[in-house]
N, C-alpha and C positions, 0 to 999 in steps of 0.2 A: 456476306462478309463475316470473317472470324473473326476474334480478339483475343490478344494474349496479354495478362496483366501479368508481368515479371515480377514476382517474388521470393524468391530463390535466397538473395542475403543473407548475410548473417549478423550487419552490422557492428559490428567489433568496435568500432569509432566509439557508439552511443552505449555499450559494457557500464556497469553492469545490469542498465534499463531494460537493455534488449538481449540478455543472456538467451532468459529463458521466454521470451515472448518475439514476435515478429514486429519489427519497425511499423511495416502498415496497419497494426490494430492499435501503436498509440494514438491518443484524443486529439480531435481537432473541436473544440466545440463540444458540442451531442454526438459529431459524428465521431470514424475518423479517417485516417488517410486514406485508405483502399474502399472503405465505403463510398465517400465522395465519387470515386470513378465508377467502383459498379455500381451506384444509381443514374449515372449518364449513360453506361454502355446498356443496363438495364433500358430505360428507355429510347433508344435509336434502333429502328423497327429493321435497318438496314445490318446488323448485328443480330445474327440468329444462334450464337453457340461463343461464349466467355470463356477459357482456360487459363485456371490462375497456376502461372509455373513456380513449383515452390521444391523444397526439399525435404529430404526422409523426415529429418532432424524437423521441422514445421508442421508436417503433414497433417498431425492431429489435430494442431492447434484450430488450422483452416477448415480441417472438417467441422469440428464444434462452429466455428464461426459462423459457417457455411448454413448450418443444419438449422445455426439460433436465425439467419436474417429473412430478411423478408425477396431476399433475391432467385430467383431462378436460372440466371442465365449462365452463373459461373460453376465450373465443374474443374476437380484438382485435377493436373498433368504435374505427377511428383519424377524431377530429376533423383537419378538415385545416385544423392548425397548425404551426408550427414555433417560434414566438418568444412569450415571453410577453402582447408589446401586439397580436399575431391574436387572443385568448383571445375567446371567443362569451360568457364566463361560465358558469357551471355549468346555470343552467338553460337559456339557448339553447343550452349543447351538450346538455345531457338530452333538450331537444325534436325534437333534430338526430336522434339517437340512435335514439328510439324512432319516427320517420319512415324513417329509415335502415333498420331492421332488420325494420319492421311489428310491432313490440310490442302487443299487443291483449292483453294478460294481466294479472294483479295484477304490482306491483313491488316490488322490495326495493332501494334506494339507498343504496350504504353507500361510505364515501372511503376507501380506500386508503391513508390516511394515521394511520386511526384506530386506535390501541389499547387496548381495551375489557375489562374484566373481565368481564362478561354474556355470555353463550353467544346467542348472533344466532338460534338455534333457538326457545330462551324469548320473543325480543323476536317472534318470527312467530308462535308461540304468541298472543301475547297478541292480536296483529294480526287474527288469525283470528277471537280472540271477538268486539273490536268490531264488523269489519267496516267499516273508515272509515279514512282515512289517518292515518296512528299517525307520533308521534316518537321519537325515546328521550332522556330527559331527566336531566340529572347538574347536583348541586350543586357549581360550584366554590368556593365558599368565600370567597368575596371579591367586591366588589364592583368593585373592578378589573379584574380576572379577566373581568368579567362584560361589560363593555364592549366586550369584543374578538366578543362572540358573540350570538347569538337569545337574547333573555330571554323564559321563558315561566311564564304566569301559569297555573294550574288551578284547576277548582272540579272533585272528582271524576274527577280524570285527565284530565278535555276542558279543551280549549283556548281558555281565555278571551279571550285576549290574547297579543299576540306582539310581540317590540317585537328589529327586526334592529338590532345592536353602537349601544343606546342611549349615549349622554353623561353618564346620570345614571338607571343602575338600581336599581329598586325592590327587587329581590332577586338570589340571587345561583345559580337555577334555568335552567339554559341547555337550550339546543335543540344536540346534536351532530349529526354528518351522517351520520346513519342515519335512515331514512327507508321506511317500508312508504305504498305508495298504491295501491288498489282502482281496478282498470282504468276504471271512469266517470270517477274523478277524475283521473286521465291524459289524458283529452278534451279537460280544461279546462287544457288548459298552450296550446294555442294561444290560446285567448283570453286567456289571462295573458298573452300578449309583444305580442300584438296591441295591446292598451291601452296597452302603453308601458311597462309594471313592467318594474321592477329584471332585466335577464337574468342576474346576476352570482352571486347567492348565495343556496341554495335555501329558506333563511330567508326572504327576500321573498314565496317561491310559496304557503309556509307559511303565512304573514301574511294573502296575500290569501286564502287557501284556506279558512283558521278563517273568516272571516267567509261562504263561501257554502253549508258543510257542516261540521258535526260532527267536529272531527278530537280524535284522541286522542293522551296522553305515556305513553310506558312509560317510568316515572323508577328508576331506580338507583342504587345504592352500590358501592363499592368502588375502582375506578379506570377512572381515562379519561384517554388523551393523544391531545392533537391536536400530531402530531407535523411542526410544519412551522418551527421552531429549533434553534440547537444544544444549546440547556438542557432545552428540552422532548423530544428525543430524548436524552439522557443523563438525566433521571430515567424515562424511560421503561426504557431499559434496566435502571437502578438498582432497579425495583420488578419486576423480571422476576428478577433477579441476586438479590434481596434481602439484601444484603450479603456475596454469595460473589463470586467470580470466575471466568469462565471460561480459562483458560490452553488454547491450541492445543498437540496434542502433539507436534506438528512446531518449533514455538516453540524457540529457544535461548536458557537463561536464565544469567546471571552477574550475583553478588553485588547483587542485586533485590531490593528490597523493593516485594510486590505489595497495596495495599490495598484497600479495600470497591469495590465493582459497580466489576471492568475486566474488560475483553473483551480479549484478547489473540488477535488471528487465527495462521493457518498462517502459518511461515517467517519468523517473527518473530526479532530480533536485539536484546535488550535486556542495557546493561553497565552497573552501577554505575547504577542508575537507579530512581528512588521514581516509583511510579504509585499513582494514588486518583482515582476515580470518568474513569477515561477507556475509549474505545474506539481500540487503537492495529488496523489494517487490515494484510492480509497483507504479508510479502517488505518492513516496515518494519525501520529497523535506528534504535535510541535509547540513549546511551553519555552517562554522568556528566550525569543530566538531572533534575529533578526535573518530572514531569508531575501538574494534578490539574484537572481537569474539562476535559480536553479531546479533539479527536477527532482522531489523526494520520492521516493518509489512507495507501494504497499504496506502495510501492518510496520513502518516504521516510525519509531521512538524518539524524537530528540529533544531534549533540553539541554536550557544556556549555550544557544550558540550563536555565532556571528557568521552566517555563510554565505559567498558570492561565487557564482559558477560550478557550483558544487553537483556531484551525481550520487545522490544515495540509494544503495539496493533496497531491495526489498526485506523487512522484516531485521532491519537493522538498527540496534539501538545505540545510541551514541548521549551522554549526557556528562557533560562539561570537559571535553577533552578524552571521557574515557570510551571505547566503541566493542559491542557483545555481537 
């Protein structure tokens, strides 16, 4: 079996965090997002060959990444893109992908983006019994929630119904982007594009898929973030943290009040400053501030401020109203 970890984005949402860096190498903990998965696909012995699909515009990043971990099994398949409006979509890059590389094997489709409480081994597990392209499926709990994603209907785990970021969902069971498909039904991605469908989001291929084969949901509990905001990347950290904090021990601390889920990186400079629920980045320095939900980036400066929800770039100094 293969595996494709979709990384491709550009994240524009989470700007100016993820200008110059890829969403999956922010922190989760020690780790972080795309790690977490390539050390499950790393060990599942059924998984002989990772391709992480990313963009011109990343490529290097990934290499470095790549070359620093301790992983073997992922190897770049770079879409040739650079700017978000080149984007093929996810399934013309998937179809790109598996031409590009002569994929003839069963596949595992999982984003890079995603953080999953279920061991991705369980979800192949279950893949295996069917033998039919499998989704993995989570309640968000809302019906708002639900509009942003694949609503999916079941009778008995198969897929009755599929309805990609309806207007006015029936329930509130979505389709996340993990994804097992049985090498016959990878055949049929070129007649999917051929006809004209959706190339954009693999929820579409889904859609048309249910209707000419049997596919299956392996649905779940627990947590799931699709990490492509700066809210939905801070309660993902927050449920990883679960109301502790991590403090770097490189960090320099004065008269600090440090609260629930913060991430404090290496060479950190914090004075007279109240933090709760934020992620401040290395060689930051933060003096008579009040911080709470938000994300200071790198080698950035800030005194006397009062910030909530706030995204600060990197290397930017900001002290009392005025910003360099």
């Amino acid at each position: 079996m293969k595996a494709v970890v979709l990384a491709g984005g550009y994240a524009t949402r989470m700007w100016p965090i993820t200008k110059h860096r890829p969403k999956m190498f922010l922190p989760i903990g020690e780790s972080t997002v795309v790690d977490r998965i390539f050390a499950e696909l790393e060990g599942d012995e059924r998984i002989d060959e990772v391709y992480v699909s990313t963009n011109e515009r990343f490529a290097p990043d990934f290499e470095a990444h790549l070359a620093d971990s301790e992983f073997e099994k992922p190897q770049l398949s770079i879409e040739e893109t650079s700017e978000e409006e080149d984007k093929f979509g996810v399934v013309g890059a998937l179809a790109q992908l598996i031409d590009r590389e002569n994929v003839d094997d069963d596949l595992l489709v999982i984003a890079g983006d995603n953080l999953m409480s279920f061991d991705v081994p369980e979800f192949l597990d279950y893949f295996e019994r069917q033998n039919a392209p499998t989704l993995a499926a989570y309640d968000v709990g809302s019906r708002e929630k639900a509009k942003s994603y694949g609503l999916v209907e079941l009778e008995d785990d198969r897929v009755v119904d599929f309805q990609e970021k309806p207007d006015d969902p029936r329930s509130t069971l979505v389709s996340i982007a993990c994804y097992a498909f049985p090498a016959d039904s990878l055949s049929l991605l070129p007649t999917y594009l051929e006809e004209g469908n959706n190339p954009d989001e693999p929820g579409w291929f889904v859609q048309w898929l249910q209707n000419h084969e049997p596919t299956y949901a392996y649905s779940f509990e627990g947590a799931w973030f699709d990490i492509g905001t700066p809210e939905s990347y801070l309660d993902a950290v927050a449920w990883h943290l679960d109301g502790e904090s991590l403090v770097a021990d490189s960090a320099t601390i004065e008269e600090t009040s440090i609260g629930d889920n913060v991430h404090v990186m290496g060479d950190v400079t914090l004075d007279n400053t109240n933090l709760d629920h934020a992620v401040i980045f290395p060689k930051a320095t933060v003096r008579d501030a009040d911080i709470r939900r938000s994300i200071i980036d790198e080698g950035t400066h800030l005194e006397e401020l009062d910030l909530a929800g706030a995204l600060i770039g990197a290397h930017t100094t900001i002290t009392n109203g005025s910003k360099h």
